[in-house]
ZAKE-337166 format. One record per residue: x, y, z of N, C-alpha, C in turn; residue in three letters. Coordinates in steps of 0.2 Angstrom, whole numbers, padded with zeros to 4 digits, always signed. Example, Ala and Ser with C-alpha at 12.3 -4.5 7.8 and 13.67 -1.06 7.14 Angstrom:
+0066-0028+0039+0062-0022+0039+0066-0016+0039ALA +0064-0011+0035+0068-0005+0036+0064+0000+0039SER 
This chain:
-0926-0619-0134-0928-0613-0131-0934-0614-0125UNK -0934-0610-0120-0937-0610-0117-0947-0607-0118UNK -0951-0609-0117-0955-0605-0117-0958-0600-0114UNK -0959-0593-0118-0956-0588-0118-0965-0583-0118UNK -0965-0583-0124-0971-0576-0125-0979-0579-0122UNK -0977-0586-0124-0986-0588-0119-0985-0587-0113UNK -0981-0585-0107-0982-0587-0102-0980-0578-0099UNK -0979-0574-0103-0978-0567-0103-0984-0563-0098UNK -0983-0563-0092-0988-0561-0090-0986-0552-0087UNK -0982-0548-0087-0979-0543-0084-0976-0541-0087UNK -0976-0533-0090-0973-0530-0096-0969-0524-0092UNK -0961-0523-0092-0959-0518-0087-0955-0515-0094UNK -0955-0506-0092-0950-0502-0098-0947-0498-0095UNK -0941-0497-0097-0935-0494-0094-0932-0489-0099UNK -0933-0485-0098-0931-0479-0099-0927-0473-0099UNK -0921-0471-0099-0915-0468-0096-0919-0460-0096UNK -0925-0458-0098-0926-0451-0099-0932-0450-0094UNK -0933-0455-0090-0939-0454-0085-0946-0457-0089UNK -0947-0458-0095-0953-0459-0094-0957-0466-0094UNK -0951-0470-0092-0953-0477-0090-0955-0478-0086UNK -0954-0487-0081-0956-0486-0073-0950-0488-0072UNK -0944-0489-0075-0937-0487-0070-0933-0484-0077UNK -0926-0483-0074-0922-0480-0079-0916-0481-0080UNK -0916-0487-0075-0908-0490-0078-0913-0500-0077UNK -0907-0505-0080-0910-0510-0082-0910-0514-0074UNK -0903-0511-0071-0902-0512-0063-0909-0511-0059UNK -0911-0506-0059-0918-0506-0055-0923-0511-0058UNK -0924-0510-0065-0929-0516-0065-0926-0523-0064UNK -0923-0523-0064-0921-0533-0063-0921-0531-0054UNK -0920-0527-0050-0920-0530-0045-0928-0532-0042UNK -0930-0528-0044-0939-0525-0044-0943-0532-0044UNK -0939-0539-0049-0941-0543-0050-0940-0549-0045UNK -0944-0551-0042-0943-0557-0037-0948-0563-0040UNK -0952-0563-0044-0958-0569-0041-0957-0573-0051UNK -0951-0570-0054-0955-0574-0060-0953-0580-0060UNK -0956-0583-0065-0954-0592-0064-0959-0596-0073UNK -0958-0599-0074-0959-0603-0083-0966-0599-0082UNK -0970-0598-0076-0980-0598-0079-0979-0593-0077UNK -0974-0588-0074-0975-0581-0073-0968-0576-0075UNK -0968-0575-0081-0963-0572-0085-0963-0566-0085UNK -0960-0561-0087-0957-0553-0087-0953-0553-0092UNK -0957-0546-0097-0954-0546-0101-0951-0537-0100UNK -0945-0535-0103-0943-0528-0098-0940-0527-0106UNK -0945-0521-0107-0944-0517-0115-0939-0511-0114UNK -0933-0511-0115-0927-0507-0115-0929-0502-0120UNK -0930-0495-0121-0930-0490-0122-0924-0487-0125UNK -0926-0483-0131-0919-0481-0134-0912-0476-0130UNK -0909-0478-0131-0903-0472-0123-0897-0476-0122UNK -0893-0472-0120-0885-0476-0118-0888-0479-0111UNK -0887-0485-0108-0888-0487-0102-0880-0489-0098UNK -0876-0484-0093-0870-0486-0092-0871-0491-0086UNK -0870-0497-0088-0872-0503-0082-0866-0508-0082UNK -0866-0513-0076-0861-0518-0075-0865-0522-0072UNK -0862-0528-0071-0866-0534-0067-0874-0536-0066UNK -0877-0534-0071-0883-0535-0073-0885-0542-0073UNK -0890-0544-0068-0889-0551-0067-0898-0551-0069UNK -0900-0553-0076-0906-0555-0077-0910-0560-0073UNK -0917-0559-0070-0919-0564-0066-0923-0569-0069UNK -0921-0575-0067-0925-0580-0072-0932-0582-0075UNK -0931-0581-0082-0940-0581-0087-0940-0575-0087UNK -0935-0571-0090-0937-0566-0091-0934-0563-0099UNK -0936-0558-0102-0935-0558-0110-0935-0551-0109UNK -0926-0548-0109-0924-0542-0110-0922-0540-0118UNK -0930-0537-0118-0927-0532-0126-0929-0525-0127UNK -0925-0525-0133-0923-0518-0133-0925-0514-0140UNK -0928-0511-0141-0935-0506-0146-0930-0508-0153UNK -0922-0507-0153-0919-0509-0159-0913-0509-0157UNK -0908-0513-0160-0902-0516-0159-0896-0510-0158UNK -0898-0508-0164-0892-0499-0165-0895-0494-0160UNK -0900-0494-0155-0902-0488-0154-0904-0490-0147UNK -0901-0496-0143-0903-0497-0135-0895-0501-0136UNK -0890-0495-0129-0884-0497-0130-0883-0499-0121UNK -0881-0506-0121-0880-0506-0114-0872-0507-0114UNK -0867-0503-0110-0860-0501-0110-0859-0502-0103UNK -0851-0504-0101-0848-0505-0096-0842-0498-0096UNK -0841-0495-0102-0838-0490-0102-0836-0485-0099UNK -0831-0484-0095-0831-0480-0090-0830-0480-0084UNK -0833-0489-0083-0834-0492-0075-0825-0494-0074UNK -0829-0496-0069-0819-0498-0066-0821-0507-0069UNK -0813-0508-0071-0812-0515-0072-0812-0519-0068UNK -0808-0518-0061-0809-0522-0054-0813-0517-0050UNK -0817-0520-0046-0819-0519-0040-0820-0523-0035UNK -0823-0521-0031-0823-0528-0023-0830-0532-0023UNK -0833-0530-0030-0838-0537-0031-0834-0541-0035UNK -0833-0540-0040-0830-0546-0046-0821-0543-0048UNK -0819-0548-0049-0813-0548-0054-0814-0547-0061UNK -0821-0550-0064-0823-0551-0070-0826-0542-0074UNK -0830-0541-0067-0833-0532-0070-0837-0533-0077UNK -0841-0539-0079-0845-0539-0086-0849-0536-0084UNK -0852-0535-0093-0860-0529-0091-0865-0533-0089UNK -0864-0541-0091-0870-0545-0091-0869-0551-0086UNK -0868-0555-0078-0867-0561-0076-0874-0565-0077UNK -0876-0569-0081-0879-0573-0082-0879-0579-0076UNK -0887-0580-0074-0887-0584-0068-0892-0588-0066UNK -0897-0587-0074-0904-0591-0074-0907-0590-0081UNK -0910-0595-0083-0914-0597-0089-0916-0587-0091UNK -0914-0586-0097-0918-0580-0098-0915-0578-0106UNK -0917-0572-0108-0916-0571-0115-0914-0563-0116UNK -0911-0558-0122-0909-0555-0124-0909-0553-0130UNK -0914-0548-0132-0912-0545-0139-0913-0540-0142UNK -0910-0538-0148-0912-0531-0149-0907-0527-0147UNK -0900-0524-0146-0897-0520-0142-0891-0522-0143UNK -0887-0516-0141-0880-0518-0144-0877-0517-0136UNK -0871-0522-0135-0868-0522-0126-0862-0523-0129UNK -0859-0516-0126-0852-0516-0128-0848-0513-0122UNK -0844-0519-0119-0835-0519-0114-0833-0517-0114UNK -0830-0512-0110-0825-0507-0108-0820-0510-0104UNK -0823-0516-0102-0819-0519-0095-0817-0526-0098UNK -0823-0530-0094-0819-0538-0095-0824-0542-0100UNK -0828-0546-0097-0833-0548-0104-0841-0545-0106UNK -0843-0545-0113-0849-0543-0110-0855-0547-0107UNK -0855-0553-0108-0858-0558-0106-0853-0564-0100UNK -0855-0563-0096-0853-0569-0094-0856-0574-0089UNK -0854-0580-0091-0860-0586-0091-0854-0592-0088UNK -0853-0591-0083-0847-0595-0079-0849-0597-0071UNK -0857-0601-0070-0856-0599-0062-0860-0606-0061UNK -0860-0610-0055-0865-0615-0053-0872-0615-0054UNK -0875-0610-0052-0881-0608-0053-0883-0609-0059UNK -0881-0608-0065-0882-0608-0073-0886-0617-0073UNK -0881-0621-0071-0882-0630-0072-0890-0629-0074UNK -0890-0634-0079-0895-0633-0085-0898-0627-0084UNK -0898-0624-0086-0900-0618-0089-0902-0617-0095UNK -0904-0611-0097-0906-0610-0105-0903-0603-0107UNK -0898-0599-0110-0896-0591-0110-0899-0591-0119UNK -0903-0588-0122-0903-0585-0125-0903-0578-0129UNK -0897-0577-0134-0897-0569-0134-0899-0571-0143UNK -0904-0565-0144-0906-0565-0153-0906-0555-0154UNK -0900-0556-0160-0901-0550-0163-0898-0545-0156UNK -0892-0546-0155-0888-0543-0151-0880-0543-0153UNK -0877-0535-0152-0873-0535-0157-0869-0534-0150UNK -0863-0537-0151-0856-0538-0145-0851-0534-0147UNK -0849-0529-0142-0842-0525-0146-0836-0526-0139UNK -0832-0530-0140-0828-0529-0136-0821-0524-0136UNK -0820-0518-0132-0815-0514-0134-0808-0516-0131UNK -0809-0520-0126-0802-0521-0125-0799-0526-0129UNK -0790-0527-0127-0786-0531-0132-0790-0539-0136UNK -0787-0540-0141-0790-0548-0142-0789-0555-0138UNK -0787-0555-0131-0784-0558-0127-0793-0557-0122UNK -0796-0554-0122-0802-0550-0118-0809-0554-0123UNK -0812-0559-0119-0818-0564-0124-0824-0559-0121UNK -0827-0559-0126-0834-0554-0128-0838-0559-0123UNK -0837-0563-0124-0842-0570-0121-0836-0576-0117UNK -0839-0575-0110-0835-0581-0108-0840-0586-0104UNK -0842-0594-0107-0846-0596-0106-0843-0603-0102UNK -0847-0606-0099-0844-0614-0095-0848-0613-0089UNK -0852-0619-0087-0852-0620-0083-0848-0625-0076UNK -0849-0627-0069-0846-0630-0066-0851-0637-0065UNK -0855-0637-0067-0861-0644-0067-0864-0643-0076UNK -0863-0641-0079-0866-0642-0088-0873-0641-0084UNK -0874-0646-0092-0881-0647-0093-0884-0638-0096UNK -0880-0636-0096-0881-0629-0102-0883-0626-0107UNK -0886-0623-0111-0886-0621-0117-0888-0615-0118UNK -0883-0613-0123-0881-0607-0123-0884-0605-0130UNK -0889-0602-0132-0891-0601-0142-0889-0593-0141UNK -0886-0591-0151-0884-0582-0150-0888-0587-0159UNK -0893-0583-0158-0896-0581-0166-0896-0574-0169UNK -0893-0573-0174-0893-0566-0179-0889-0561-0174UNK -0883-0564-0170-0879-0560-0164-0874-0559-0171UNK -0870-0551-0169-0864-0550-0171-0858-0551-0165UNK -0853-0552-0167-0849-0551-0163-0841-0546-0166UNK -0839-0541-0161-0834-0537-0166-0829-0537-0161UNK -0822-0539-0161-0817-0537-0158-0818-0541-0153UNK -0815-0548-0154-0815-0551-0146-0817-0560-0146UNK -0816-0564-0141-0818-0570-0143-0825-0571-0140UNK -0828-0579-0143-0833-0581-0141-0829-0588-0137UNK -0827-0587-0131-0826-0592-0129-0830-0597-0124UNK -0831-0603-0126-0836-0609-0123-0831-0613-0118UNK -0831-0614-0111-0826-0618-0111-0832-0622-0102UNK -0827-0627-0102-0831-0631-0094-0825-0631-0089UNK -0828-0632-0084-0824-0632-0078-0824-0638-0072UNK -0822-0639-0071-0823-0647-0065-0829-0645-0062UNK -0829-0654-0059-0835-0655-0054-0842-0656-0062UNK -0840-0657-0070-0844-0658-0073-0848-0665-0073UNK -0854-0664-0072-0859-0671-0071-0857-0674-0077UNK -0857-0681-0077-0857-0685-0083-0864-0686-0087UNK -0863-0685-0095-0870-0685-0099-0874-0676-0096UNK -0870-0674-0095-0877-0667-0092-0870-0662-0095UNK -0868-0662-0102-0864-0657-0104-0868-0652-0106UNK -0860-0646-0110-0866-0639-0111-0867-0641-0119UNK -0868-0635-0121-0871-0635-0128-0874-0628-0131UNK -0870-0627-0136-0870-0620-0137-0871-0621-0145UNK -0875-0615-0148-0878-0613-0153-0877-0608-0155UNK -0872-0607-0161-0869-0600-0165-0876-0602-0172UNK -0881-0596-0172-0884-0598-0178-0884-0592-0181UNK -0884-0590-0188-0884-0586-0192-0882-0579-0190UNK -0875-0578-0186-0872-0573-0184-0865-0571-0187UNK -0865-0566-0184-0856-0563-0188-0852-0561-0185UNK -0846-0562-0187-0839-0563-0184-0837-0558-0187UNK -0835-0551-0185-0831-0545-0187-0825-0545-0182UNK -0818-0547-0185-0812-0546-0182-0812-0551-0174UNK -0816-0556-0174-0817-0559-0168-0817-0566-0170UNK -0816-0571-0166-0814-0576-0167-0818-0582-0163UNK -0820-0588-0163-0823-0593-0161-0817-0597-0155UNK -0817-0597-0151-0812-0603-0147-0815-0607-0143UNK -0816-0614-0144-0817-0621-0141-0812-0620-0134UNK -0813-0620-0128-0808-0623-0124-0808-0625-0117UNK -0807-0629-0113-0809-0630-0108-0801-0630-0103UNK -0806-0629-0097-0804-0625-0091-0802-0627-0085UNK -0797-0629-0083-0796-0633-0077-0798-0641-0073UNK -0798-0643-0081-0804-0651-0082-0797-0656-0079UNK -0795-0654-0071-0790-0660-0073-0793-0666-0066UNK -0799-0665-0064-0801-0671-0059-0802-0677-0066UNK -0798-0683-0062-0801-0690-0066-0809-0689-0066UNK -0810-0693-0074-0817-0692-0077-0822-0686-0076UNK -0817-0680-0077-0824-0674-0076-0819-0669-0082UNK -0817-0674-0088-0816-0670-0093-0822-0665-0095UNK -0821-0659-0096-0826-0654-0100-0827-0656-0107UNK -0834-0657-0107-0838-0662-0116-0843-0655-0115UNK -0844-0654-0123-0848-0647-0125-0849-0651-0132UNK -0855-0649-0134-0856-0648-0141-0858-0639-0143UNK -0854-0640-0149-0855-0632-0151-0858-0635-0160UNK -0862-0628-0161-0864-0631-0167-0865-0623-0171UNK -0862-0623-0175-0859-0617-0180-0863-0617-0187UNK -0870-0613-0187-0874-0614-0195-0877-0607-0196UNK -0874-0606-0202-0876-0602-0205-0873-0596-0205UNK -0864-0596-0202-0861-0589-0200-0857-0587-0203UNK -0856-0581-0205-0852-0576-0207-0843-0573-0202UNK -0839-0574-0206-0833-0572-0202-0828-0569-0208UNK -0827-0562-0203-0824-0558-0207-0817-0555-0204UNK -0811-0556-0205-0804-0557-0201-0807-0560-0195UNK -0811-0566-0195-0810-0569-0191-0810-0577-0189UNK -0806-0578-0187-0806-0585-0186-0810-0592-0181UNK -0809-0599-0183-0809-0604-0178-0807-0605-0175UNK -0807-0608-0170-0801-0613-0166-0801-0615-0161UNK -0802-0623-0161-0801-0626-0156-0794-0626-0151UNK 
């Protein structure tokens, strides 16, 4: 993990009922330009539906939310294409940063998605975050890989309901600088684990991950590489 609360210098709350300093999570993450490891932001989510897409966290920053069942960030509603992305998740991760406390649940495509050059060594941490995916089982909760690694991905005390967690890497990956992802003490409801890599066919730039599964519960649901 990255270091996190020492370095906590700026406290923002977002509020959907006005009584914060902004009221959707989009305004506050734009608001933010200057964080960095010795100048962190931490942005305390407020209980409320927040209906949001492409929420792109700004790095060093620790998005959480007052309680896990009572701070809903949702995609639901929104359109599944548009002329930004193909993808339409609630969350594009794009820089070292964290998540917890709140439940994010897809109407569209993933709710996490953690798929872009920018990521290369990175740090995404999500703890005490519950994933509902509503589309078919073919639609991953979580689509993760970088196109340089050196990544790591930790989800501690995460649920996941209806949908995959899928880990995968993409060409142009650096040799010895793979990702590395961490399932620690969370739950599989109707949702399933898939190991898989993605368009790895340049010589020597097979996709290598370590994934590491302790302490988790699965209920109809499965492994698989």
């Amino acid at each position: 993990d990255f270091e996190l609360k020492d370095n906590i210098a700026h406290i923002v709350h977002v509020a959907n009922d006005g009584s914060g300093d902004f009221a959707t999570l989009a305004e506050a993450y734009s608001s933010i330009t200057d964080s960095s490891l010795d100048n962190q932001y931490e942005i305390i989510v407020h209980d409320g539906t927040y209906t949001e897409q492409y929420l792109t966290p700004p790095p060093f920053t620790h998005t959480h939310g007052t309680k896990a069942d009572n701070v809903i960030i949702t995609s639901v509603g929104l359109p599944y294409y548009d002329s930004i992305s193909d993808w339409a998740s609630v969350f594009q991760m794009l820089n070292t940063c964290k998540l917890s406390n709140m439940t994010v649940i897809s109407g569209t495509k993933y709710c996490i998605h953690e798929d872009d050059p920018k990521l290369s060594r990175k740090v995404i941490v999500c703890e005490n975050v519950k994933f509902y995916q509503t589309q078919a089982h073919n639609v991953s909760a979580i689509g993760n890989g970088t196109q340089f690694g050196g990544t790591k991905y930790i989800f501690r005390d995460c649920v996941f309901i209806n949908g995959a967690v899928a880990v995968h890497t993409n060409t142009q990956m650096i040799a010895g600088a793979n990702q590395h992802m961490i399932l620690d003490s969370c739950k599989f409801i109707d949702a399933y684990v898939s190991l898989q890599s993605v368009a790895t066919t340049e010589i020597g730039n097979q996709g290598l991950y370590v994934c590491e599964i302790k302490n988790c519960r699965f209920k109809s649901g499965v492994f698989a590489v």
